[in-house]
N, C-alpha and C positions, 0 to 999 in steps of 0.2 A: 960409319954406323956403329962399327963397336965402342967409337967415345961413346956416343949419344947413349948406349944403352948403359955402360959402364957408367958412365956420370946421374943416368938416371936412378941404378939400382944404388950407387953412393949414397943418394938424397931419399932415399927410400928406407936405404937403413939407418941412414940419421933419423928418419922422424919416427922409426919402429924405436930404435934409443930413446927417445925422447919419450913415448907413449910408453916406455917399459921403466923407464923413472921417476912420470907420474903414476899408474899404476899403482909401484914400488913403494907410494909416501901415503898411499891412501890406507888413512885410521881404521884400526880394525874396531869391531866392538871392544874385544877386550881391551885394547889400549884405550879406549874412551871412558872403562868401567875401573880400570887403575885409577887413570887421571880422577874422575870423579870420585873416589871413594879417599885421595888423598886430600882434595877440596874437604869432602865433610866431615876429615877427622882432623883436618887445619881447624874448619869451622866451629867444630865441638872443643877443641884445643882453647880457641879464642871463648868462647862460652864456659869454659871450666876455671880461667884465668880471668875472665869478668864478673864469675861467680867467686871467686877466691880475692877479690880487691873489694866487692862489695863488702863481703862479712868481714874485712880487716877492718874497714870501717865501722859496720852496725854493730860487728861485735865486740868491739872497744870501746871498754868502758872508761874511758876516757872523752869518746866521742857522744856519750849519753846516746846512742841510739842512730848517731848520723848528725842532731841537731847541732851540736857544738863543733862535728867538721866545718857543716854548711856555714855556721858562722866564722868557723876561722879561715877558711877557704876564703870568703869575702875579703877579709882582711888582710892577707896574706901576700907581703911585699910593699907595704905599707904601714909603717913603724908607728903611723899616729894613729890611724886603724887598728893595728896590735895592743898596743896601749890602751886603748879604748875599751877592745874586748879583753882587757884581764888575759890575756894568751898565754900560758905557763911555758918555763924550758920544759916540763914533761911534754905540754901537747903539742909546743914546738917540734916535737923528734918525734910524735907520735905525727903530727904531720906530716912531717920531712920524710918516714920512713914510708908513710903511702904513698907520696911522689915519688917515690924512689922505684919503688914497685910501678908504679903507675908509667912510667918514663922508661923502665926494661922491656914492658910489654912487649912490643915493636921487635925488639933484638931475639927477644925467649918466642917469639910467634914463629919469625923470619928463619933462627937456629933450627924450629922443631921442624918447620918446612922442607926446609934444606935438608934433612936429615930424609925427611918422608921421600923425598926426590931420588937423594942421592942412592937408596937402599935399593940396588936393583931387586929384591926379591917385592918390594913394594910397590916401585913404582922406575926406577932409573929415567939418567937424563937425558938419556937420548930419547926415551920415550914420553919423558916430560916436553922435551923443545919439539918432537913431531908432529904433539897434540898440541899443543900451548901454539905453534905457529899455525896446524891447520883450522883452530878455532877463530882465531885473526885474520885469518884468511878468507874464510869459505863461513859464512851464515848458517850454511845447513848444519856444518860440524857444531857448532855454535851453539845453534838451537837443540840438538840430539843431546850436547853434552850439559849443558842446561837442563835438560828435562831428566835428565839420569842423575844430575846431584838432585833436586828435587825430588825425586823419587827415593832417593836413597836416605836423605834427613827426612822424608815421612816414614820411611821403613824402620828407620832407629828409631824415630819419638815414638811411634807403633810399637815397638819392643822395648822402650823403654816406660813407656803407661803399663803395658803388658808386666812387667818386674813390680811396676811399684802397686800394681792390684794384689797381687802375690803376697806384699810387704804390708799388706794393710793399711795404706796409704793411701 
């Protein structure tokens, strides 16, 4: 009788462990409210850096406005096309140098992220990989932390219309 009870309370505290290490992994708000506020300052990251390759273009007067990218952009990698459109070595490097820009993106996105991650006072990885796997996981987390970067890039563009009333804009 004593196995049977002994082996019962065994199996009873293995599933109380089990129940006390899911528990243990369940997202807090605040970790859902890191996670998200590091999403919408990646997001505005990427928005400031697509704002910043735009006017390397438009505002290169070289590019006349954009029109003479778009046309060398056509052309480009294609020597009897190049020839064609008159392509100077200026707008050649003037090209070259927004592909160049254009092609770091990715790296200077990825670096700024990683930074956002790694900064425990921002965000840390272990509290990056508990959200990041319970939103993969679990739909609900998913949906919560979806609705909270949503909320959160209305609340910037709201304080950011909010500054540029101020500015006379």
């Amino acid at each position: 009788m004593k196995k049977v009870l002994l082996f019962g309370a065994f199996f009873a505290c293995l599933g109380m462990t089990g129940f006390a290490q899911e528990a243990a992994e369940e997202v807090t708000d605040e970790e859902l409210t890191k996670f998200a506020h590091v999403e919408v300052m990646t997001s505005e990251y990427v928005d400031s850096k697509t704002e910043e390759l735009r006017a390397m273009i438009l505002e290169n007067e070289i590019f006349q406005g954009g029109a003479r990218y778009n046309e060398i952009k056509a052309a480009w990698g294609d020597e009897a096309k190049m020839a064609e459109a008159e392509v100077t070595e200026e707008e050649k490097a003037a090209y070259q140098a927004v592909q160049d820009f254009q092609n770091s993106l990715q790296d200077v996105v990825k670096d700024y992220k990683t930074e956002l991650i790694m900064n425990d006072s921002i965000l840390g990885a272990s509290t990056y990989n508990k959200v990041n796997g319970a939103q993969k996981s679990d739909p609900a987390v998913k949906e919560r932390l979806d609705a909270l970067i949503s909320e959160l890039k209305a609340k910037n563009e709201s304080e950011k219309e909010d500054g540029n009333e101020g500015d006379g804009k």
